[in-house]
N, C-alpha and C positions, 0 to 999 in steps of 0.2 A: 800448429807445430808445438805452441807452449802445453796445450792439453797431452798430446803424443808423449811429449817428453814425461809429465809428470808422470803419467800410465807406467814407462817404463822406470823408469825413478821410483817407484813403490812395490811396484812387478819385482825388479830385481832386489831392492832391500828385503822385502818379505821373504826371499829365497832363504835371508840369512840368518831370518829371524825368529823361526819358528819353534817360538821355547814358552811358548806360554805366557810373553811377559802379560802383566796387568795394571801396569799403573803408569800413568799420561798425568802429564802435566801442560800445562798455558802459558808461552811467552807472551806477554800482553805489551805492544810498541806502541807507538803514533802511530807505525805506518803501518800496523795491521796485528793478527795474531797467529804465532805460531805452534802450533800443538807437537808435542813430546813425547815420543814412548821411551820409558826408562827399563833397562834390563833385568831382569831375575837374575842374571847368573854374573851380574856385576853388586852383589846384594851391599857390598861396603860402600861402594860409591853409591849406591842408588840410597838407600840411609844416610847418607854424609849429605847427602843434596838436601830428601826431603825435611831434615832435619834444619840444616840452613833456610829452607822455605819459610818454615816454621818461626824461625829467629829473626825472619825477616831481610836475612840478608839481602833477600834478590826482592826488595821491593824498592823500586824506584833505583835500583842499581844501575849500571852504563857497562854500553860496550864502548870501552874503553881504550881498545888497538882493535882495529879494522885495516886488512891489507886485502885488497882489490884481490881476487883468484887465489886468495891465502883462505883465511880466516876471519870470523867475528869474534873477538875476544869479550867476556865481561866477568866482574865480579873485581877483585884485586889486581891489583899487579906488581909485577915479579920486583921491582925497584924499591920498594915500601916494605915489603917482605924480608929482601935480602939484605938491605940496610941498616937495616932493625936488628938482624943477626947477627951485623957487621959491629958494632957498634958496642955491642955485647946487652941490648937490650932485656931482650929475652927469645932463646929458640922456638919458633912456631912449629908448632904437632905439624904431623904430613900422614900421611893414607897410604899403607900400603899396596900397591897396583895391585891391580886386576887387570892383567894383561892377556887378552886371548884371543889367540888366531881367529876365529870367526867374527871377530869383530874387528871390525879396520878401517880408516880412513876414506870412504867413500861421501863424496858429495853428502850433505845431511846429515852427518855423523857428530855424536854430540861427545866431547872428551874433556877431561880434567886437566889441568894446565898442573905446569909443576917445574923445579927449576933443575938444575944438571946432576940434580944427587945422583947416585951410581946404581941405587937401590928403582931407581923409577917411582919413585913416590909420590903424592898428588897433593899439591896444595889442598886445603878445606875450604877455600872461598873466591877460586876462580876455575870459569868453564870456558870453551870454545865451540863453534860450530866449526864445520868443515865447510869451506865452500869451493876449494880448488878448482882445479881446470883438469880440462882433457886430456891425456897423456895419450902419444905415439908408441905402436910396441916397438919402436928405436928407441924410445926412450926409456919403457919399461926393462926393455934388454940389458943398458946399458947401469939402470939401476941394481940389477941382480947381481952383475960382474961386479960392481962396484962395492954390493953389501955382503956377495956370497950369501945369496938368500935365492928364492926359488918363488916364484909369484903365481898364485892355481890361475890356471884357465878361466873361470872363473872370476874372478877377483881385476883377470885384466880385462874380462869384457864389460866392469861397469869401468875402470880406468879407462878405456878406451871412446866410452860411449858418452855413461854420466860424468865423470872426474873424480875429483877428488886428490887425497896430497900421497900417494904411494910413499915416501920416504920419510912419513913418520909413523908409519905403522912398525909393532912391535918394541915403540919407546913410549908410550902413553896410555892411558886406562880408556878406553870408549865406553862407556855407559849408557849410550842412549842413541837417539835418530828420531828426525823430523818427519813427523806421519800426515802433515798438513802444515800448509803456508812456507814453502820455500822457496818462493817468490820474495815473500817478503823479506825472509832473509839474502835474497841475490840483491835486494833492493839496498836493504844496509851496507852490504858489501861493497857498492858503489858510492858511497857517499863522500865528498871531499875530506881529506884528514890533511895532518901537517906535518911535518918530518919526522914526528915521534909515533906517524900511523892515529895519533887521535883524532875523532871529526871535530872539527869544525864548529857544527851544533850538537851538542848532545842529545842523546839516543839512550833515552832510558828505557828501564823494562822491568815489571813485577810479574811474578810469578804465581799462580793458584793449582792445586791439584786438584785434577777433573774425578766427580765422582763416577761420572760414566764418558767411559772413551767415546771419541766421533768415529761411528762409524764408516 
């Protein structure tokens, strides 16, 4: 069943994704490794990342909010950030979105974190995996009425099937999608955290750019 699933879980992301990207990156865990395609036609986020690679940020870095059928978050977080602004520190740079319809919250779906600015702007030094759940088309239905939005055919048969979080699409930059090991990430997902969603034991993770993608 777990091989079936994956089949389709690659089957239908590659529907979405046939743009030529070329460049894969390595989430390297304890509990295993996750490979990354990053998108062409997200080229500011996908530069903001690989750049951060580079600086090192995502070496030895945490996911650091983990919610069960939510999300794996890592890199900053939103508290330390806003704080810091709060306080009159200094304002932290943000990233213009790159927000586009074909890319959307499906299971494996790799996106930029960022906080309620009005502009949708992305933090520079925190990411999220998508790991959601399955969604009912009662629920999808109810979400549309809700946003006056319109959901493709499409779109609800990986909600329906694979998951994913349908009600944050269209407020976040997606930039990427797991091409290998998301297992491992369902694995993180379940880890015990504490009322602020952090684990427990931490869950670090470095980062390498693959010179040649796994086929």
């Amino acid at each position: 069943m777990q091989k079936i699933i994956s089949i389709l879980f690659l089957s239908c992301c590659a529907a979405f994704v046939a743009y030529g990207q070329k460049t894969h990156v390595v989430f390297q865990t304890a509990v295993g490794e996750v490979e990354v395609e990053l998108f062409d036609d997200t080229p500011k986020h996908r530069d903001m990342f690989l750049q951060a690679v580079r600086d090192s940020v995502y070496h030895q870095a945490l996911f650091n909010r983990v919610i069960a059928g939510f999300v794996n978050q890592g890199g900053e977080l939103d508290e330390p950030i806003l704080k810091e602004e709060a306080d009159g520190l200094r304002i932290r740079e943000r990233l213009a979105a790159e927000i586009l319809p074909h890319h959307f919250h499906y299971k494996g779906a790799l996106g930029a974190g960022r906080d309620d600015n009005t502009e949708k702007a992305s933090y520079l030094s925190q990411i999220y995996f998508v790991v959601g759940k399955v969604s009912t088309h009662a629920e999808l239905d109810a979400l549309e009425k809700a946003r006056a939005v319109s959901i493709p055919a499409e779109y609800r048969e990986i909600y329906t099937s694979i998951g994913g979080i349908p009600r944050l699409d269209g407020d976040y930059t997606i930039f990427g999608q797991i091409v290998r090991g998301m297992d491992v990430m369902e694995q993180i997902n379940q880890v015990p955290t504490n009322s602020d969603d952090v684990p427990l034991t931490p869950i670090a993770f470095s980062v390498r750019v693959l010179e040649v993608p796994t086929q």
